[in-house]
C-alpha positions in Angstrom: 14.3 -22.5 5.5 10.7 -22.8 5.1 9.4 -20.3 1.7 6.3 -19.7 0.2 6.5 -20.1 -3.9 5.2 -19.5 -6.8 6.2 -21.8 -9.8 3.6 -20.8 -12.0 1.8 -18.2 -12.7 -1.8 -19.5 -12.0 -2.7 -17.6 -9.3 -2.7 -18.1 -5.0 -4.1 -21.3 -5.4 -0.9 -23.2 -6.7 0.9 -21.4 -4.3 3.0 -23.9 -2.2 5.1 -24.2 1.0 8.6 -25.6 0.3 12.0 -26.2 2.1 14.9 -24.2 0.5 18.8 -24.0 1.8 19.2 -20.4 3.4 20.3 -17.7 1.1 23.7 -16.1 1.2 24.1 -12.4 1.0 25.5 -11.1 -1.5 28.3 -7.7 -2.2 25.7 -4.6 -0.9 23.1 -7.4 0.4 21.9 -8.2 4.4 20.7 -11.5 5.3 17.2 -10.8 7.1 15.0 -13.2 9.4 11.8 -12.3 8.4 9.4 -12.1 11.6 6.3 -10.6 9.7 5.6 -10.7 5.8 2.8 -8.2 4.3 0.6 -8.9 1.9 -1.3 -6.8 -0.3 -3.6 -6.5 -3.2 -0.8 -6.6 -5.5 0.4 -9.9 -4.5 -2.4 -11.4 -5.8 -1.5 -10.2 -9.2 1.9 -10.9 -9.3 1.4 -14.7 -8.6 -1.5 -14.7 -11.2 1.5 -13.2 -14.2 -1.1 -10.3 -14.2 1.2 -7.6 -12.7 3.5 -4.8 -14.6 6.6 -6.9 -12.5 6.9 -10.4 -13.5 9.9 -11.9 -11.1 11.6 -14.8 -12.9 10.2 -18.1 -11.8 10.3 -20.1 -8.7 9.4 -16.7 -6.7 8.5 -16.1 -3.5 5.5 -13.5 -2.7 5.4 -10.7 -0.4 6.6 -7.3 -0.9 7.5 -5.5 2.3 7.9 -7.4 6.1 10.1 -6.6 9.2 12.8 -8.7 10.8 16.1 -9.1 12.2 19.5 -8.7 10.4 22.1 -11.6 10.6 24.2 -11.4 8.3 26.1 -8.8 6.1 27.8 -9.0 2.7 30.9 -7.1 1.5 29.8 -3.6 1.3 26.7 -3.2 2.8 26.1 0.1 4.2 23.3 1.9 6.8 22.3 -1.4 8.9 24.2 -3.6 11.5 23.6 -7.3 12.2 20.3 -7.3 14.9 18.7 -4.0 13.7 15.4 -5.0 13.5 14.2 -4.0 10.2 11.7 -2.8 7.6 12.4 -4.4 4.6 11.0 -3.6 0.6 12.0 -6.0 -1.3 9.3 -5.9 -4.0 9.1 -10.1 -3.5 10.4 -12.9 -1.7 9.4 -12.0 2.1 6.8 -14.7 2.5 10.0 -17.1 3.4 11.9 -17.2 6.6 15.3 -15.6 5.6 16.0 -13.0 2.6 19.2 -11.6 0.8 18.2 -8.3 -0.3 20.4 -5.0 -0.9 20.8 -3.2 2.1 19.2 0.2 0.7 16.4 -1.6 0.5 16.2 -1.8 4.4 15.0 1.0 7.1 15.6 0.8 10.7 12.4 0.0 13.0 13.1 2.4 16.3 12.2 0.6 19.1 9.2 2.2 20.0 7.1 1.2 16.4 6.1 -3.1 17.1 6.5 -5.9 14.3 2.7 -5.6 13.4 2.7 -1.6 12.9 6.6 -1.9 10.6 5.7 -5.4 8.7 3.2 -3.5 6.7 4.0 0.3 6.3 6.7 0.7 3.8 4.2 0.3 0.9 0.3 0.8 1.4 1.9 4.3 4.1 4.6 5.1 1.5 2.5 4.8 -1.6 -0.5 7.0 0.3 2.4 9.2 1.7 4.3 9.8 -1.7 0.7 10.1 -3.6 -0.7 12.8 -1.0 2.7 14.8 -0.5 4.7 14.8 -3.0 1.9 14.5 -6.0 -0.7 16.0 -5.2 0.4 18.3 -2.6 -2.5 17.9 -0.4 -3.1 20.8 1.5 -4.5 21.3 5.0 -8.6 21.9 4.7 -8.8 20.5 1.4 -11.4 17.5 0.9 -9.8 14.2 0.2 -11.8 11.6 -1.2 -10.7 8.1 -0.9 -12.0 5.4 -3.5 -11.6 2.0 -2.0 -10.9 3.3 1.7 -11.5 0.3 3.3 -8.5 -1.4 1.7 -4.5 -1.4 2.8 -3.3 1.8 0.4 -6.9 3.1 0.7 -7.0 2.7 5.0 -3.6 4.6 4.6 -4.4 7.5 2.5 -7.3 7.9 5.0 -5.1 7.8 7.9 -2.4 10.3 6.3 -5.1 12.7 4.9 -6.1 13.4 8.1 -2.7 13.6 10.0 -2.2 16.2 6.7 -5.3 18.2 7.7 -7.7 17.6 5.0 -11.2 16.8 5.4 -11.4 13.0 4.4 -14.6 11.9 2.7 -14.2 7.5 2.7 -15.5 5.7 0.1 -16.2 1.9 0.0 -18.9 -0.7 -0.5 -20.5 -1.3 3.1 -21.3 0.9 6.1 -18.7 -1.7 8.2 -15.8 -1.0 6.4 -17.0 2.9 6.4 -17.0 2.7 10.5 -13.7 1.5 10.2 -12.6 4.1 8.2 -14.3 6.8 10.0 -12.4 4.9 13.3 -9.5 6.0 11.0 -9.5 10.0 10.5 -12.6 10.0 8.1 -15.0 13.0 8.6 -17.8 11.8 6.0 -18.0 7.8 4.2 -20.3 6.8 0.7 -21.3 3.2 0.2 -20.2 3.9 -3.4 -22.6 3.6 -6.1 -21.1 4.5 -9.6 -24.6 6.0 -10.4 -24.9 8.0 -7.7 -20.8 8.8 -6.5 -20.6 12.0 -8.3 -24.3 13.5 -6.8 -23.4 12.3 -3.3 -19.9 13.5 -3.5 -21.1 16.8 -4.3 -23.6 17.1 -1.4 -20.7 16.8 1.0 -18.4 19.2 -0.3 -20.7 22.0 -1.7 -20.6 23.8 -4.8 -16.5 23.6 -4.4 -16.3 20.3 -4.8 -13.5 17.3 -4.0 -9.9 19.1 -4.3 -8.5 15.4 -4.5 -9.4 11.8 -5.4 -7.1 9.5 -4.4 -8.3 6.0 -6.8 -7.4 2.9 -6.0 -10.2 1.3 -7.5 -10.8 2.2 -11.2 -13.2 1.0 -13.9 -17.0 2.2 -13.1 -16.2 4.6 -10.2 -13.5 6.6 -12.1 -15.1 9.1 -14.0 -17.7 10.0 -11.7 -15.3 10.9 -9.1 -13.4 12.8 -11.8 -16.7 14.8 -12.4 -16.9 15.6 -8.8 -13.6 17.2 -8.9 -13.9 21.6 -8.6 -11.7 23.7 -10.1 -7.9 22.8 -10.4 -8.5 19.1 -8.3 -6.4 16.8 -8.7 -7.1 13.1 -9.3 -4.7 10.3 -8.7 -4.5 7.5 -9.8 -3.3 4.8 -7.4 -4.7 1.1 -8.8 -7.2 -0.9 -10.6 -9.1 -3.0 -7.5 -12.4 -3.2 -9.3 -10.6 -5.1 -12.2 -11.1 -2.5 -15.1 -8.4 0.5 -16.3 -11.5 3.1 -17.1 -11.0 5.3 -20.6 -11.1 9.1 -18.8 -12.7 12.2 -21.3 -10.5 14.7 -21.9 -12.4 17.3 -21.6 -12.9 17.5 -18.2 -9.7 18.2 -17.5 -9.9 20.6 -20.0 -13.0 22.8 -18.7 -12.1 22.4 -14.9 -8.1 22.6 -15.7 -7.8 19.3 -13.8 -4.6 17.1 -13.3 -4.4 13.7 -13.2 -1.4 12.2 -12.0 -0.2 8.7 -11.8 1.3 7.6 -8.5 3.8 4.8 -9.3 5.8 4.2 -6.0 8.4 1.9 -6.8 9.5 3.4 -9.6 9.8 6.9 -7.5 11.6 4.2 -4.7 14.2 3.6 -7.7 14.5 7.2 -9.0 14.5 9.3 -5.9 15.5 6.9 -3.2 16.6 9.6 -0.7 12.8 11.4 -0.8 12.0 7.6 -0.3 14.0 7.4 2.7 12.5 10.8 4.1 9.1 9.6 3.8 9.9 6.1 5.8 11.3 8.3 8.9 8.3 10.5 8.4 6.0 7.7 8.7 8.3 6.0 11.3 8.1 9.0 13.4 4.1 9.3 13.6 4.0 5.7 14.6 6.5 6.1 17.9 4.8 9.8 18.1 1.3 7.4 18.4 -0.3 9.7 15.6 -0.4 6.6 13.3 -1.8 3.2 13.7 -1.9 0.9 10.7 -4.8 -1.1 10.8 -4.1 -4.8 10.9 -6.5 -7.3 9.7 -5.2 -10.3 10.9 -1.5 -12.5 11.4 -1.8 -16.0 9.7 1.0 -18.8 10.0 2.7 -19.6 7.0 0.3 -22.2 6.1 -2.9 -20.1 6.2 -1.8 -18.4 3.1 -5.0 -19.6 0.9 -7.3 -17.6 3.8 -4.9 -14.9 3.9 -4.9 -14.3 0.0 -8.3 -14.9 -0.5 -9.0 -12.0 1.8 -7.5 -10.2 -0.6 -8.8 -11.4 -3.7 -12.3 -11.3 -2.4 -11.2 -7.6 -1.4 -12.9 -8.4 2.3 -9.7 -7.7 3.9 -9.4 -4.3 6.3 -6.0 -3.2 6.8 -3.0 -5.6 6.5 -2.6 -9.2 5.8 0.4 -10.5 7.8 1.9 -14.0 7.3 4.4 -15.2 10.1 6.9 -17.2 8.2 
């Protein structure tokens, strides 16, 4: 099979396309054909030895695809050879076949195409888990979205909405805001560190933003932390811009703030039945026709230096699919 791999960690650049024998599925493992592979900002990372998981090396990228089942190995339970499949794998689904536990898979009904599955189980489930279950966004609340252009940040956009708050996108041009408005967004900022706080404020009122959802850290951060009213919550999602920003505490203090960290796949790991909830969720507002993930673009298997350099030049909006 044809795989895309990483043999050292020096970044997309090194990256190369390479023949390896099919892999075998193991006790509890499916064998998946992978139709679609997902990219996102992560990826980037991970390849560059800059990311909290470092897979051992040779590695293939891609976190999250769809595909077909083919094979099963002794055990594995809650898929049948030719569902057509969501798969979260973490890595290894730029490649044409992978051998991954079968928990980690999620039925596609038949309704939901390979473009709108490939890339929803992480940007939609990290968005998802970060709204509902952290900071329990409530209906009329503003939302503001830091980076809303990108895969998690399109997503929250998307799911804030479909949640009933009142979505304010934030990103750095007024085409990225259109598509973001395209998306559920009532208000959009061409975010300005100096300004983000003042401007933020003008939307909301004296009441302020009930929730930041950050995926952008280092100079934005604390401004949107000051635009926060009473009891807001701020989570924090990534680190886009490139710097992890040094928060005072006593903002938090004076406005009894929270700031929550969203780490998905460690709440994939720990709570994998709320995990599974939140796929069918999802799942179900795609058939329904509530939800569109926005794709950017499908590249062959040997456009990867285009596809990640979308990504690392953060020009990208919505998903990055590679077709293995």
């Amino acid at each position: 099979m044809r795989a895309l791999l990483c043999t050292k960690l020096e970044g997309p650049e090194h990256l190369a396309i390479v023949d390896l024998p099919d892999p075998v599925p193991g006790p509890g493992q499916a064998l998946v054909r992978i139709r679609l592979a997902a990219l996102n900002f992560f990826d980037t990372l991970i390849v560059a030895g800059r990311y909290q998981v470092k897979p051992p090396l040779p590695f293939s990228p891609g976190g999250e695809g769809v595909g077909v089942v083919e094979a099963l190995g002794e055990g594995a339970a809650g898929v049948a050879v030719g569902d057509r499949v969501i798969v979260h794998a973490g890595h290894g689904c730029c490649a044409e076949r992978i051998a991954v536990d079968a928990a980690r898979l999620t039925p596609v009904p038949d309704g939901v195409p390979d473009e709108q599955a490939a890339g929803l189980t992480i940007t939609y489930g990290t968005s998802l888990h970060a709204l509902a279950n952290r900071a329990r966004l409530r209906p009329g609340e503003w939302l503001a979205v830091l980076g809303a252009s990108g895969g998690v940040g399109l997503a929250a956009v998307e799911l804030g909405r479909l949640m009933g708050a009142r979505v304010i996108a934030c990103a750095s041009s007024e085409a990225k805001l259109a598509v973001a408005r395209a998306h559920g967004a009532e208000a959009g900022l061409v975010y300005d560190p100096a300004t983000l706080k003042d401007a933020l404020r003008q939307i909301t009122g004296p009441g302020g933003v009930d929730v930041v959802y950050d995926a952008v850290g280092d100079a934005y951060a604390e401004p949107a932390l000051r635009a926060l009213g009473w009891r807001g919550r701020y989570l924090v999602i990534g680190f886009a811009a490139g710097g992890i920003p040094r928060l005072p505490l006593n903002l938090m203090l004076l406005k009894e703030l929270d700031v929550q960290g969203v780490h998905w796949g460690a709440f994939l790991d720990r709570d994998p039945e709320a995990h599974r909830a939140d796929q069918r969720r999802l799942l179900d507002w795609v058939a329904a026709g509530k939800l569109t993930a926005q794709v950017h673009g499908v590249y062959p298997l040997a456009a990867f230096p285009e596809a990640f350099g979308l990504l690392t030049r953060r020009a990208a909006v919505g998903k990055v699919l590679l077709q293995p």
